[in-house]
LOTORBA-636088 format. One line per 3 residues: number of its first residue (from 1); for each residue x, y, z of N, C-alpha, C, O. Coordinates in pm, whole numbers. Example, Ala and Ser with C-alpha at 12.3 -4.5 7.8 and 13.67 -1.06 7.14 Angstrom:
// LOTORBA-636088
1 = 1319:-569:780:1230:-450:780:1320:-330:780:1424:-332:846 | 1285:-225:708:1367:-106:714:1290:3:787:1341:114:804
END
This chain:
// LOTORBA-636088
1 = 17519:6760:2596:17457:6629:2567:17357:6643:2453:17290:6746:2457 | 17336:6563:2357:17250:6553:2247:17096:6531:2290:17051:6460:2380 | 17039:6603:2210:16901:6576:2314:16802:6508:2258:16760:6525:2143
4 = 16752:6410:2358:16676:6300:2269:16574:6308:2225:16497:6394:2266 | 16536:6213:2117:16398:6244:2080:16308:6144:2169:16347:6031:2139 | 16222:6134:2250:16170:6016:2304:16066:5957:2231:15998:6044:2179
7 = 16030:5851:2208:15964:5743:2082:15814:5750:2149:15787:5823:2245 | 15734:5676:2094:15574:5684:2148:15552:5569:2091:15627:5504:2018 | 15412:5539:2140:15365:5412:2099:15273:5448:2012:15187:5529:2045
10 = 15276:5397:1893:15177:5440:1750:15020:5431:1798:15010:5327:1864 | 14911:5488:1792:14802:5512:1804:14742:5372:1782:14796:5316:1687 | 14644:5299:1843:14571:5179:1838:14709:5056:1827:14712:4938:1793
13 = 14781:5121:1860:14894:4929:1893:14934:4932:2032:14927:5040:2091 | 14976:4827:2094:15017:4797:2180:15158:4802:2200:15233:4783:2104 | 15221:4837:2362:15342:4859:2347:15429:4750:2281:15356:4664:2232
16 = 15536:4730:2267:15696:4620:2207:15652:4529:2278:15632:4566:2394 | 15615:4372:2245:15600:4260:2305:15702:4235:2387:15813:4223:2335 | 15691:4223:2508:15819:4199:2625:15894:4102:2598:16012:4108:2632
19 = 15838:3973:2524:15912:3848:2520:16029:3933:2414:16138:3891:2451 | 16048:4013:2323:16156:4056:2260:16322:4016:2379:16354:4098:2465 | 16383:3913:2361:16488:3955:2413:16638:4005:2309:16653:3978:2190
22 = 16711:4067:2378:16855:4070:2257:16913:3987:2178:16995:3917:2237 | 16899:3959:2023:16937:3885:1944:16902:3747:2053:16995:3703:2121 | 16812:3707:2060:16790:3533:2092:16814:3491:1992:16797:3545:1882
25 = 16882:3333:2029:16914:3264:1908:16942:3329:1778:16899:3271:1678 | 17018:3457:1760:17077:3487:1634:17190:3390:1612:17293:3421:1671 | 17196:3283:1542:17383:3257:1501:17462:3326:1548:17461:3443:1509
28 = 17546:3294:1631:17720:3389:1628:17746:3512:1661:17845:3585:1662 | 17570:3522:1705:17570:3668:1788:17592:3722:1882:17505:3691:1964 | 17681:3810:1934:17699:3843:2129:17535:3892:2126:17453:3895:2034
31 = 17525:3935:2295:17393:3976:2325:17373:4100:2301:17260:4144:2317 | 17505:4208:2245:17498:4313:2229:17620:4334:2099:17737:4373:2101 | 17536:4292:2001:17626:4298:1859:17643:4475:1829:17576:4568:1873
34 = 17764:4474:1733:17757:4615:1677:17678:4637:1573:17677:4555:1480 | 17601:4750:1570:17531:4796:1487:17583:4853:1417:17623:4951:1480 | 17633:4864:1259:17652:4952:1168:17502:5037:1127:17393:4983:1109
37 = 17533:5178:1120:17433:5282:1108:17504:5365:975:17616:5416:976 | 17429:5365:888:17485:5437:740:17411:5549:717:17288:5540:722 | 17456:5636:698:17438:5756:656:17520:5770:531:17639:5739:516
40 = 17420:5833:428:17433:5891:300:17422:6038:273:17329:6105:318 | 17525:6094:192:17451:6241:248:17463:6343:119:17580:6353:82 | 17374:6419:45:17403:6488:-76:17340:6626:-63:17225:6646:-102
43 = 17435:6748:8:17355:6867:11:17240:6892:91:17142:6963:69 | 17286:6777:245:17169:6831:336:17283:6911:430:17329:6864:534 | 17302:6981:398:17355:7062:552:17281:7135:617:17337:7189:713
46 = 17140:7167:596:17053:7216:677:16989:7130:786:16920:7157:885 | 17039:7010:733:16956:6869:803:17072:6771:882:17018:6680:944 | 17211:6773:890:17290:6694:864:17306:6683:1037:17297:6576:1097
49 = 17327:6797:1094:17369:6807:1244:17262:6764:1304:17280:6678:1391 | 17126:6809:1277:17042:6718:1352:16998:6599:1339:16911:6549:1411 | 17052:6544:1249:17083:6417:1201:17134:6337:1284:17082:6236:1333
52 = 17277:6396:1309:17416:6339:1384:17374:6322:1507:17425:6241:1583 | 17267:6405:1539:17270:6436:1698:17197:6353:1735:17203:6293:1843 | 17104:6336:1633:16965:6221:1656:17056:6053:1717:17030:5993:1821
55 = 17150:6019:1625:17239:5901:1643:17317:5905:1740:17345:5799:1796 | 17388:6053:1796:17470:6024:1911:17417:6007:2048:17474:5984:2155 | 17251:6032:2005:17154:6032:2119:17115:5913:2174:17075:5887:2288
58 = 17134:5835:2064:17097:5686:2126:17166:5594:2236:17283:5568:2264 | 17045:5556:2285:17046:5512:2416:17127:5341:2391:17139:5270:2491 | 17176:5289:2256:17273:5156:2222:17370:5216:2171:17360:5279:2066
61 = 17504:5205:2253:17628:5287:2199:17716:5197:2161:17832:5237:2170 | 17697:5045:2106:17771:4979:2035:17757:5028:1885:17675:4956:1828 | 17800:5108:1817:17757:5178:1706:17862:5174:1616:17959:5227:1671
64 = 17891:5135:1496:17983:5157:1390:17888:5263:1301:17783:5229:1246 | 17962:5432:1296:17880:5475:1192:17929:5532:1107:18024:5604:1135 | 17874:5523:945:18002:5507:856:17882:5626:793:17761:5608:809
67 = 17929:5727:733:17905:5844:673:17912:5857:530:18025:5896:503 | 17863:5847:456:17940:5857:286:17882:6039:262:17770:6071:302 | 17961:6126:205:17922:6246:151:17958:6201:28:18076:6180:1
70 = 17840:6179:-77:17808:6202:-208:17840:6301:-285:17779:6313:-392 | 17940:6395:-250:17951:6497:-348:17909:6613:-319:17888:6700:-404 | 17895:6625:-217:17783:6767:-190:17901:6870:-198:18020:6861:-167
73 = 17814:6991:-259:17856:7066:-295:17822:7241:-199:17861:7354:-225 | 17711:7171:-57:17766:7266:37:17797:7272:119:17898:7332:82 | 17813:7265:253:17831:7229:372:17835:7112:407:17911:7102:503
76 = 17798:7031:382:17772:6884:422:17855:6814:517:17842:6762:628 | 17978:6839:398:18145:6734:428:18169:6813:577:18184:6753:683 | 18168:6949:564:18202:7037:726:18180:7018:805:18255:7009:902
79 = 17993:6994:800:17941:6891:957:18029:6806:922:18136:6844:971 | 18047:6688:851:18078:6535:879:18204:6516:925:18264:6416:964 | 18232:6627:914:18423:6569:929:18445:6649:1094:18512:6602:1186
82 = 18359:6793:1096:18317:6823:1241:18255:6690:1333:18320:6691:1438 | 18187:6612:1336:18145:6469:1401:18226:6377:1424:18256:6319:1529 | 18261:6368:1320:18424:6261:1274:18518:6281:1349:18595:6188:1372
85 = 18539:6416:1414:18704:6454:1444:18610:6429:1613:18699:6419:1697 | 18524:6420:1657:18472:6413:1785:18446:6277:1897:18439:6267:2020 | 18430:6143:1736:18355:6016:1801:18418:5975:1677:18407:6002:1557
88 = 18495:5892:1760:18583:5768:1670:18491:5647:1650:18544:5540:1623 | 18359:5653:1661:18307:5566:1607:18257:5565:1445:18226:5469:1374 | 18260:5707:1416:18252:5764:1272:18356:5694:1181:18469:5663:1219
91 = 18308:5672:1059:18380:5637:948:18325:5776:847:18209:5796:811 | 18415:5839:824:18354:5959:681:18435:5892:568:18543:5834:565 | 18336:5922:474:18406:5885:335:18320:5985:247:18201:6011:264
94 = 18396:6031:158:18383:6110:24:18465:6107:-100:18580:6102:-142 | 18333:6114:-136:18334:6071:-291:18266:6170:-387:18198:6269:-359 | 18302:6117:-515:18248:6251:-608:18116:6168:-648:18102:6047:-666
97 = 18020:6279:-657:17889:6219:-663:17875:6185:-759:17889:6235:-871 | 17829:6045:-702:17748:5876:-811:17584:5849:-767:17524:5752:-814 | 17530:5928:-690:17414:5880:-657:17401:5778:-521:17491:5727:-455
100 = 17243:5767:-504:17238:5721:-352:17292:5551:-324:17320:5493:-219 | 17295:5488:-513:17329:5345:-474:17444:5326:-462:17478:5241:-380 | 17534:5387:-527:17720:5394:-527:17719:5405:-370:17764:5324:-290
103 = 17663:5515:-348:17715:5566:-129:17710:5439:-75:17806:5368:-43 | 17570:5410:-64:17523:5293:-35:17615:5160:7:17641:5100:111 | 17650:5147:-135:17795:5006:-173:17855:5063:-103:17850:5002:4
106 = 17946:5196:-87:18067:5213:-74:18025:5203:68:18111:5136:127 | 17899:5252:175:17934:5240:290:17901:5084:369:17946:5043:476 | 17818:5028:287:17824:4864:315:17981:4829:331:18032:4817:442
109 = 18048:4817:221:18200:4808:264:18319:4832:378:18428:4789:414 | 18214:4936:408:18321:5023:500:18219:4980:641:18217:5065:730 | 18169:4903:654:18051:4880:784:18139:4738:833:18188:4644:770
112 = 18134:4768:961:18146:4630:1037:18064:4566:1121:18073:4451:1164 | 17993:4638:1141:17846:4547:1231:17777:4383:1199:17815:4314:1104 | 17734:4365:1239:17660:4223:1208:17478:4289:1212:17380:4217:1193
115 = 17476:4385:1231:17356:4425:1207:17371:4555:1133:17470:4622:1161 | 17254:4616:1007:17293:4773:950:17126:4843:954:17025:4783:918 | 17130:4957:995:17029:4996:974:17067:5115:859:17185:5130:826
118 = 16952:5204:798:16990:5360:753:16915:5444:823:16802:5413:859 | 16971:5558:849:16956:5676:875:16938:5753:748:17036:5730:676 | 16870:5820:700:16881:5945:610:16918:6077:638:16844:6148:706
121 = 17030:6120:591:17080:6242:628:16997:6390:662:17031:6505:691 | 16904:6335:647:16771:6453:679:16660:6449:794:16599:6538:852 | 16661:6301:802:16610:6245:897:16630:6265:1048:16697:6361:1086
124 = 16567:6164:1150:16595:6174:1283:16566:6030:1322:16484:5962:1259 | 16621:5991:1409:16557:5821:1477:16601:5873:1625:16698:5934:1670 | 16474:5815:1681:16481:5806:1855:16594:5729:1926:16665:5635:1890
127 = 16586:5795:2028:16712:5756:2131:16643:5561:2161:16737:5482:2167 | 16538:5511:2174:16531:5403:2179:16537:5302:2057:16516:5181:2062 | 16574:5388:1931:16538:5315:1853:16582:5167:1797:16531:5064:1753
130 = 16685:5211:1820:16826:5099:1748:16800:4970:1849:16766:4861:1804 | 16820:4993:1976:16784:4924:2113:16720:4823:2090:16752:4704:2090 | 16561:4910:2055:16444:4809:2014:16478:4724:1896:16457:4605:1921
133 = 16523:4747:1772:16561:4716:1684:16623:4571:1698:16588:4467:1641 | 16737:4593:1800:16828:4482:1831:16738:4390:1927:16722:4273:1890 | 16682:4428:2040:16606:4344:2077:16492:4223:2014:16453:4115:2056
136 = 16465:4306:1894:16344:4230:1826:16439:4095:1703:16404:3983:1667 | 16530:4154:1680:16546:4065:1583:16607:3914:1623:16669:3886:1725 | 16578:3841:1532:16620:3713:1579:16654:3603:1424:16662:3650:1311
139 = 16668:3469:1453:16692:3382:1337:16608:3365:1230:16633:3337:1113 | 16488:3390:1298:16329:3402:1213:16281:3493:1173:16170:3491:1118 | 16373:3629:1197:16320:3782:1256:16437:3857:1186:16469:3952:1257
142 = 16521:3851:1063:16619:3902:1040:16634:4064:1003:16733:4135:1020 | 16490:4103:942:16432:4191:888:16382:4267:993:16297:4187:1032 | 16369:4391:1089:16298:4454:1167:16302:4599:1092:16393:4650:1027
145 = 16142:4660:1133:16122:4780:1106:16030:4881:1214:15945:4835:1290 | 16049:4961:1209:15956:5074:1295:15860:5107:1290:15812:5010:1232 | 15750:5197:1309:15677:5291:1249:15731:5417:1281:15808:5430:1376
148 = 15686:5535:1192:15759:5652:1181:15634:5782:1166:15514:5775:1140 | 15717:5889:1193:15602:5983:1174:15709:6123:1060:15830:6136:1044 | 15590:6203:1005:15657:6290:916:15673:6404:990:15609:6449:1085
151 = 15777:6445:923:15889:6548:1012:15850:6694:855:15838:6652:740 | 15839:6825:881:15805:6934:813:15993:6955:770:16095:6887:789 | 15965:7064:717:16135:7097:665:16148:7187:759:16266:7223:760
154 = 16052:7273:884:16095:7263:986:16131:7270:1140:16151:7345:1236 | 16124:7117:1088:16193:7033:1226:16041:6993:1330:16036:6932:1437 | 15903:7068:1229:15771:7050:1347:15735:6920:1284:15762:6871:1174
157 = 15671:6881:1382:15622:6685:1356:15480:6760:1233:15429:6871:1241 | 15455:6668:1146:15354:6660:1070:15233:6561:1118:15117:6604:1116 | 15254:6463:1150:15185:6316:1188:15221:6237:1168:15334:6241:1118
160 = 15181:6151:1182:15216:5952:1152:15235:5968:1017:15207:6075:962 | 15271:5890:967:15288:5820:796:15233:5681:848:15288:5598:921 | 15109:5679:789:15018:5528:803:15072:5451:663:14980:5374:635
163 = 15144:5441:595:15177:5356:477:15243:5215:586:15228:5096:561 | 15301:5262:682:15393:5144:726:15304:5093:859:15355:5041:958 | 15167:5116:843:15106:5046:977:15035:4967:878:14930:4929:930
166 = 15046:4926:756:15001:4795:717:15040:4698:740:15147:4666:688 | 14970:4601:832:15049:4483:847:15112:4378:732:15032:4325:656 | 15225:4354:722:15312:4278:625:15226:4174:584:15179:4103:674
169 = 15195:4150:468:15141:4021:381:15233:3976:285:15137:3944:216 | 15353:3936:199:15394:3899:100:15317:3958:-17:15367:4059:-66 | 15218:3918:-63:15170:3960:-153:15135:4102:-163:15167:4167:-263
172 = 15050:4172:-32:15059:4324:-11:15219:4426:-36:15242:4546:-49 | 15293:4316:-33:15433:4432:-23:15472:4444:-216:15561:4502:-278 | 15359:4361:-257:15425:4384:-394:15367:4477:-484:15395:4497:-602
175 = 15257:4549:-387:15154:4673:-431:15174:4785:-303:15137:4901:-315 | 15237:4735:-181:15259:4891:-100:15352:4880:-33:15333:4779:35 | 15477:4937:-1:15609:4891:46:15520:4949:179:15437:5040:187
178 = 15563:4873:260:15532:4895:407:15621:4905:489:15603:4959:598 | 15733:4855:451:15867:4857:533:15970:4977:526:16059:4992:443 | 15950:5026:593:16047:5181:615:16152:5166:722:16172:5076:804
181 = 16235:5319:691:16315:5333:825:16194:5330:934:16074:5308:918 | 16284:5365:1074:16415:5273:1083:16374:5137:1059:16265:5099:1100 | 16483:5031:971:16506:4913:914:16603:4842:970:16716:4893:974
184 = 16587:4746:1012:16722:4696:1026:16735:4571:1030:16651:4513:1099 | 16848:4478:957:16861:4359:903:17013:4349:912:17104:4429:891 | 17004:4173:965:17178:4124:974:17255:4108:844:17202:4077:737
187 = 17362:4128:859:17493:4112:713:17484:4024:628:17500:4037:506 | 17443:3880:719:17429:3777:660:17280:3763:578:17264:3682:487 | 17158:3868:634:17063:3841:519:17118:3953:411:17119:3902:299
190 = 17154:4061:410:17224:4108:334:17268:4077:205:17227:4116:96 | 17394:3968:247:17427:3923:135:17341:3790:48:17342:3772:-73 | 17272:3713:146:17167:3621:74:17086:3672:-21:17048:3606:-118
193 = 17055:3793:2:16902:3858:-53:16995:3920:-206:16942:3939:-316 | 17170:3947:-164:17179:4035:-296:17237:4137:-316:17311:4171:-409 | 17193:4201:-205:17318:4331:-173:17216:4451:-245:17101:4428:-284
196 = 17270:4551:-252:17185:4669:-267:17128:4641:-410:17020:4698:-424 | 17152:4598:-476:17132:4547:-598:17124:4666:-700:17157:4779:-664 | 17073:4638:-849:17160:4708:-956:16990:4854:-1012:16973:4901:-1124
199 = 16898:4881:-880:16842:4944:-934:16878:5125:-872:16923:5120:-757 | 16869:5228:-911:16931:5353:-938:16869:5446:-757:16933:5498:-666 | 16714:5425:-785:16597:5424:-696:16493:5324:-679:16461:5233:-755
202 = 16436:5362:-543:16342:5247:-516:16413:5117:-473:16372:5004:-500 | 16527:5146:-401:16670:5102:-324:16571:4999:-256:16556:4880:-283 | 16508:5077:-159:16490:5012:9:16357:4913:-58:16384:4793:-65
205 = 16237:4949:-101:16154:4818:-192:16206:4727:-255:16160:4613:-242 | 16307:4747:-333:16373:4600:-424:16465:4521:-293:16466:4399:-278 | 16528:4604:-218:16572:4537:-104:16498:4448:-14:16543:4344:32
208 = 16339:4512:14:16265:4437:91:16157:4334:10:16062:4282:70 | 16177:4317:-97:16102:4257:-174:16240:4142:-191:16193:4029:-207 | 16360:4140:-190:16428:4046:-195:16471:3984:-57:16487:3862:-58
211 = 16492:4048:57:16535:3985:188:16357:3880:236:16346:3776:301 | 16254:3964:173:16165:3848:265:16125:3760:233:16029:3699:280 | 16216:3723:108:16218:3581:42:16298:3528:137:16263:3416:176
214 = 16419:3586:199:16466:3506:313:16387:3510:484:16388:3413:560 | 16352:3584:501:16323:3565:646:16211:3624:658:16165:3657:548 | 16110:3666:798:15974:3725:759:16001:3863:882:16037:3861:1000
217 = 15961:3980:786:16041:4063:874:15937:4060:1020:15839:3985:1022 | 15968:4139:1127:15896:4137:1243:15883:4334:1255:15977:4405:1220 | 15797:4371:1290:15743:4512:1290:15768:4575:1462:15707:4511:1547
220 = 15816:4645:1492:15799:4720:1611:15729:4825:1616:15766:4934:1574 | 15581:4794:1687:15480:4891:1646:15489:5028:1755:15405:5058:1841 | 15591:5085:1729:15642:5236:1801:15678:5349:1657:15734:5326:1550
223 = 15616:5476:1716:15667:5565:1635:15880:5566:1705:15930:5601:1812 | 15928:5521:1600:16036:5579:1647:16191:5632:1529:16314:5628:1535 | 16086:5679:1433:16189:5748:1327:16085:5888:1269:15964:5909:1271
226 = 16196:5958:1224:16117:6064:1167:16156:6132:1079:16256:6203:1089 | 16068:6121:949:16089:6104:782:16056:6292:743:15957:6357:775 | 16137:6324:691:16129:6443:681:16060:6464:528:16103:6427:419
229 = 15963:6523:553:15918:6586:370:15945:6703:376:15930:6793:459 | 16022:6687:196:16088:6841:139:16037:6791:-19:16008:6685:-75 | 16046:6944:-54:15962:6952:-208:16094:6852:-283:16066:6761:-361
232 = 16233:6884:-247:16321:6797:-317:16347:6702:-307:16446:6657:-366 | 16259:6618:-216:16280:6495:-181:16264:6380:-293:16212:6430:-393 | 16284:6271:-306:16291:6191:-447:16174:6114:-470:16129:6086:-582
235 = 16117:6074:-344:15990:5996:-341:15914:6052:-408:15898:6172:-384 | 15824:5979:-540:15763:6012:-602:15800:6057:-699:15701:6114:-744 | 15877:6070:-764:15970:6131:-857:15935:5996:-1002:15900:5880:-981
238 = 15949:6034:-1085:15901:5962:-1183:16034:5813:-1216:16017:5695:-1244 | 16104:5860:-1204:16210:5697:-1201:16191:5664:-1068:16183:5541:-1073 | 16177:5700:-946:16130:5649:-841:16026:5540:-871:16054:5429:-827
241 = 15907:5555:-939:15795:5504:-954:15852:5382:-1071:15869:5270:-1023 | 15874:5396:-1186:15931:5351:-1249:16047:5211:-1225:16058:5107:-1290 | 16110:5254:-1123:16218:5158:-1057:16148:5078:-939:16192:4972:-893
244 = 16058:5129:-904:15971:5020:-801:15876:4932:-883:15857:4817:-843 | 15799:4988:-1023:15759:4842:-1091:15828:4762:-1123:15793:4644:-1124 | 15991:4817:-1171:16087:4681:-1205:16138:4626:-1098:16199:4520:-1117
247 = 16131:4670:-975:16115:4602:-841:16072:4503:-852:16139:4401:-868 | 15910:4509:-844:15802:4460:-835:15800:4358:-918:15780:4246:-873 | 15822:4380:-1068:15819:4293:-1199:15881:4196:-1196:15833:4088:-1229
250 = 16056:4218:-1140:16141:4118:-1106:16114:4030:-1002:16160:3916:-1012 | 16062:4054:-923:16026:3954:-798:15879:3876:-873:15882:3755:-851 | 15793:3906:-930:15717:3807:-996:15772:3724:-1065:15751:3604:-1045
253 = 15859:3769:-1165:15965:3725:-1249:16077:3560:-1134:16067:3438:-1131 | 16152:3646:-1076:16209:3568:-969:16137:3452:-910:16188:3341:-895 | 16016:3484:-877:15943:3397:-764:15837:3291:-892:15773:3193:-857
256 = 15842:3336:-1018:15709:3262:-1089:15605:3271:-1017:15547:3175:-967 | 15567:3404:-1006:15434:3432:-939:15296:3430:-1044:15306:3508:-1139 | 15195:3366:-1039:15043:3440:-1109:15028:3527:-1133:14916:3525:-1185
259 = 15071:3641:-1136:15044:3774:-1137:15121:3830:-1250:15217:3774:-1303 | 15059:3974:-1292:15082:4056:-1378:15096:4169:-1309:15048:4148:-1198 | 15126:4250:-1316:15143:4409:-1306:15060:4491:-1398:15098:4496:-1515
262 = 14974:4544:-1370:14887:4640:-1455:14871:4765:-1414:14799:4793:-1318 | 14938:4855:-1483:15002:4997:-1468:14912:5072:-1547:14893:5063:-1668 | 14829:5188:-1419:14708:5278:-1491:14797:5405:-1460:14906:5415:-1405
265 = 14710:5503:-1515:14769:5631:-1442:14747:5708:-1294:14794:5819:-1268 | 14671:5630:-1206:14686:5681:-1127:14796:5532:-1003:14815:5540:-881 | 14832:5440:-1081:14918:5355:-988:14904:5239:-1020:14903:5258:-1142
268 = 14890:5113:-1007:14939:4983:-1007:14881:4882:-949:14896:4892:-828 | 14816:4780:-980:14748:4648:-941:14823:4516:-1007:14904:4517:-1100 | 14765:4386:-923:14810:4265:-970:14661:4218:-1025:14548:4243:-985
271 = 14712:4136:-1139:14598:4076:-1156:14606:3964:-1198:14627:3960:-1320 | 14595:3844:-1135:14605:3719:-1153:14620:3668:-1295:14580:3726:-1396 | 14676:3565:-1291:14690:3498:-1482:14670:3367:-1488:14675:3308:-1596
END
């Protein structure tokens, strides 16, 4: 049996509001929709199985999970197709590596859920996670996210990541993405908002800077994902940074907002016009 991670309740919040019931009033939703879960994966095979295990652990086994291997060039495809040949709920697909937004498309395509979250192939999400996820979201609520804690390269917890215990403001998300894994949002805001859209990095910000023009996301204040830092990781990386001001720029742009973007060297402010 896969062994679970069990979730906690983030320091100074209160547990999951009980009134959460399963997809209330979603449109066209059963009470227990399938979740598409995407995994992307480029040269983690040090990370990949405990990955897998993290997802087969979960305690919501309506699961479509669609795999893209990016090209990796070591082990990777071996786990995936080892998983694949085990739980026919797997979709593997490989491809010659295009980067994390090509996977991305290609595994949107290949997803059938009415709900998608991501997993990162390095990552981990709790056995309650998805659960909660589905419980919280609703017609008003299309957008749900977690809080998460950082994971070492290895495998020992680091602490919380407080970036995502800011509570959501509109205007705050256009100076600190707050919305992290686990994420999860229906098909149908999906395609309203745009689809993964045409930036390289800084994927999941231009994404959430365009879906909460449609709906207002709702937060589940539980640690229940866990973000792994590695020196090769991309965050922070200079087109990372770069691709989140044209994030940012475009949604002022989009929305005819007051604001400017004023880019110092140590980061980024709005400043009214």
């Amino acid at each position: 049996m896969p062994t679970k991670i069990q979730d906690s309740i983030s320091n100074n919040q209160q547990p999951c509001p009980t009134t959460f019931r399963p997809c209330r009033n979603l449109r066209g939703v059963s009470k227990q929709p399938t979740v598409s879960v995407i995994v992307t994966a480029h040269n983690t095979a040090s990370y990949i199985d405990e990955c897998l295990t993290s997802i087969e652990a979960s305690d919501y086994q309506d699961l479509d999970i669609v795999i893209v291997n990016d090209g990796s060039t070591d082990n990777t495809n071996t786990t995936i197709q080892h998983w694949a040949s085990k739980d026919n709920r797997i979709t593997a697909i490989t491809t010659e590596h295009h980067g994390r937004r090509h996977a991305l498309e290609l595994a949107h395509q290949h997803a059938t859920g009415t709900l998608v979250c991501w997993v990162d192939s390095d990552d981990r999400v709790h056995s309650s996670a998805i659960r909660r996820c589905v419980d919280a979201i609703d017609n008003d609520h299309q957008l749900i996210y977690t809080h998460r804690q950082l994971l070492n390269p290895d495998s020992t917890i680091r602490g919380p990541d407080k970036r995502n215990r800011l509570p959501f403001k509109p205007r705050q998300l256009l100076v600190d993405n707050m919305i992290f894994h686990l994420r999860m949002y229906t098909t149908e805001l999906f395609h309203q908002a745009g689809g993964i859209g045409e930036l390289e990095s800084a994927i999941d910000w231009d994404m959430n800077l365009r879906m909460t023009e449609h709906t207002t996301p709702r937060c589940v204040p539980r640690v229940l994902y866990d973000y792994r830092i590695r020196p090769d990781r991309m965050t922070g990386r200079p087109d990372q940074i770069t691709n989140a001001q044209h994030a940012v720029n475009n949604t002022i742009q989009r929305r005819n907002l007051p604001y400017q973007l004023i880019i110092t060297n140590t980061g980024w402010h709005l400043a009214r016009i």
